[in-house]
C-alpha positions as CSV (number, residue, x, y, z in Angstrom):
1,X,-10.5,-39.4,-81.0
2,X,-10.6,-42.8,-82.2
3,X,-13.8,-45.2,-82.3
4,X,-12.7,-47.8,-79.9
5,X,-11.1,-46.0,-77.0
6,X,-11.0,-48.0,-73.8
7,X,-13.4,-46.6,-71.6
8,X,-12.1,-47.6,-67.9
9,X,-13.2,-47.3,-63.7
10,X,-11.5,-44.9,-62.4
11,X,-12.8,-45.1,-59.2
12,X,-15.9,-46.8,-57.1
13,X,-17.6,-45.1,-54.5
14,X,-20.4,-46.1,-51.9
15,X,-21.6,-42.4,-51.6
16,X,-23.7,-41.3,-55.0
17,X,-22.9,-37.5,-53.9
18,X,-19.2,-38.1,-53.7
19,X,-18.9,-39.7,-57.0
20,X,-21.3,-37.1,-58.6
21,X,-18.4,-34.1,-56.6
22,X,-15.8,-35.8,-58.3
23,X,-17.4,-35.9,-61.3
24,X,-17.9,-32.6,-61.7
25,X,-14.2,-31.8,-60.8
26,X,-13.4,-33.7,-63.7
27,X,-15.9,-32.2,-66.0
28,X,-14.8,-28.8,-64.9
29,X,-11.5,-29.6,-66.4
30,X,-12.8,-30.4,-69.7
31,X,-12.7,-34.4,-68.9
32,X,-14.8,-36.6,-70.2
33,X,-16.5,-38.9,-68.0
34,X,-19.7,-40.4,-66.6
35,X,-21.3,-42.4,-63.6
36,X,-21.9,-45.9,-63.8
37,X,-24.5,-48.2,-61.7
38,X,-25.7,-45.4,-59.9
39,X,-29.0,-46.6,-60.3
40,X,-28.6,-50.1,-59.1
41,X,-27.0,-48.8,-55.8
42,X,-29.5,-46.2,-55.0
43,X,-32.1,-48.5,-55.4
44,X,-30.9,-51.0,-52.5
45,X,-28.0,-50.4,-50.5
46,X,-27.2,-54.3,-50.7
47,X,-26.8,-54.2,-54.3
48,X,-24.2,-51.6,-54.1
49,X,-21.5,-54.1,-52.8
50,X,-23.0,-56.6,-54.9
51,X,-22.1,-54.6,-58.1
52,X,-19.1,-53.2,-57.1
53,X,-20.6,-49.7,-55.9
54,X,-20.7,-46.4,-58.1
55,X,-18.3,-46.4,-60.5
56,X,-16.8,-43.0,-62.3
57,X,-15.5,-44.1,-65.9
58,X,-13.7,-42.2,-68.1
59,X,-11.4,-42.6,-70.7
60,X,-7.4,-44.6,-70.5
61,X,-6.1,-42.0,-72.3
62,X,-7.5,-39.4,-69.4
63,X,-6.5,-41.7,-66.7
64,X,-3.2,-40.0,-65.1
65,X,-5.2,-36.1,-65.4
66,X,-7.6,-37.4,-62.9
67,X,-5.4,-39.0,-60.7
68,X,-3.6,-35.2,-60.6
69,X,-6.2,-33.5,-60.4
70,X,-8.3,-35.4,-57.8
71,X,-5.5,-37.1,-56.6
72,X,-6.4,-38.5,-52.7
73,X,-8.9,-35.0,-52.2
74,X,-8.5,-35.2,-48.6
75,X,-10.7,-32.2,-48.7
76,X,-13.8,-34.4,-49.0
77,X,-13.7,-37.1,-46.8
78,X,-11.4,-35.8,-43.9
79,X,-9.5,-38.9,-41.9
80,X,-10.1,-38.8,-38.4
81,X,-8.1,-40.9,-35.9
82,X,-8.6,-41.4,-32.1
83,X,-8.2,-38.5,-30.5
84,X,-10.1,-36.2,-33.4
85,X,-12.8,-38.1,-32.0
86,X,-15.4,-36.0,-29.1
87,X,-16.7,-37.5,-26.5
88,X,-20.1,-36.7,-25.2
89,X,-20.7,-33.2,-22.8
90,X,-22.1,-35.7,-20.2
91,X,-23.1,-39.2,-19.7
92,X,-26.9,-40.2,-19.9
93,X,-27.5,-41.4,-16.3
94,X,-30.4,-44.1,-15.9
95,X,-32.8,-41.9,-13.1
96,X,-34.3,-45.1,-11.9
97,X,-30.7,-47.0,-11.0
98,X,-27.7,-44.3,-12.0
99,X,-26.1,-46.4,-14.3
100,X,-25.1,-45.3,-17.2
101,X,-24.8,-48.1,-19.0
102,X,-27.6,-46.6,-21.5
103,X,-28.6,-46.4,-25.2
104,X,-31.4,-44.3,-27.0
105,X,-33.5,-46.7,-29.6
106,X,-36.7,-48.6,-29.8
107,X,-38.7,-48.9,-26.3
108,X,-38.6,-52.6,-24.7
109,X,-41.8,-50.7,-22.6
110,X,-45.1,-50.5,-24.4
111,X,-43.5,-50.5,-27.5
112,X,-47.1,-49.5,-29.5
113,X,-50.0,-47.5,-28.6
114,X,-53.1,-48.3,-28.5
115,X,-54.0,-46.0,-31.3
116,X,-51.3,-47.8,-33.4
117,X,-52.7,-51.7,-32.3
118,X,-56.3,-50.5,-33.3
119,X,-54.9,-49.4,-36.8
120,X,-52.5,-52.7,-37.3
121,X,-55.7,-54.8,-36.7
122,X,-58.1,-52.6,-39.2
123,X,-55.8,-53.3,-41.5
124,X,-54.3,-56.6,-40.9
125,X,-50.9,-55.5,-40.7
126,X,-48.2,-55.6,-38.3
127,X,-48.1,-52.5,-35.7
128,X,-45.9,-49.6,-37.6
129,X,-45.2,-47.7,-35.0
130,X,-42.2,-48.5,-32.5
131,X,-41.8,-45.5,-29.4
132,X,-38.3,-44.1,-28.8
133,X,-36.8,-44.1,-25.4
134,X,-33.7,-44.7,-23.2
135,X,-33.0,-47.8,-22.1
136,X,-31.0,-48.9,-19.3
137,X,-29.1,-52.2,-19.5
138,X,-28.7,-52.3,-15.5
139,X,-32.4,-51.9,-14.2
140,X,-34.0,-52.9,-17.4
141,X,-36.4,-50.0,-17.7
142,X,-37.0,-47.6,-20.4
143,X,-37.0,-43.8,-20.0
């Protein structure tokens, strides 16, 4: 093994687990290799585009093992088109109007309580608390 081997990115990855999978496949077949700016990426997920993501490096030498032996691994991250996609057993229907025209995320309706005010003003700090609820986009009102 020679001194001044190019060491080169094999592949970048937005998900630490899938790089750290692969990884390990490599590993397992006696390939040298290591994860790069994991840290960085982990940290924030904005920094993760901003360096490039997770990168798995390994040697140029090693280059066209890994691509046979990971190859595309569809196993992993399985495609899914159109119709693999499920829809929902039944529709949320809004009880005050019947639309269903409905999402489920913060309340618009008393969104703190009164425990949670009397905290935030203790301790000078905006309310931490935020209620979850249904809201209809017809009637306007959470349920």
């Amino acid at each position: 093994m020679a001194k001044d081997e190019p060491i080169v990115t094999f592949r970048s990855y937005f998900d630490p687990m899938l790089a750290h999978i692969e990884r390990a496949k490599l590993e397992d077949n006696d390939i040298p290799c290591f994860i790069a700016d994991e840290n960085i990426a982990v940290m924030n997920a904005l920094y993760n585009t901003a360096v490039g993501g997770i990168k798995l490096k390994v040697f140029e030498r090693d280059l066209e093992k890994c691509e046979a032996i990971l190859g595309d691994d569809a196993s992993i991250i399985p495609e899914t088109t159109d119709g693999d996609v499920e829809e929902a057993d039944e529709a949320v229907i809004c009880p005050h109007c019947g639309s269903t025209d409905v999402r489920y995320g913060d309340a618009t309706e008393k969104k703190y309580g009164v425990l949670s005010i009397l905290i935030s003003f203790l301790f000078m700090a905006l309310p931490f608390y935020s209620r979850k609820a249904w809201h209809c986009f017809n009637c306007g009102k959470d349920f």
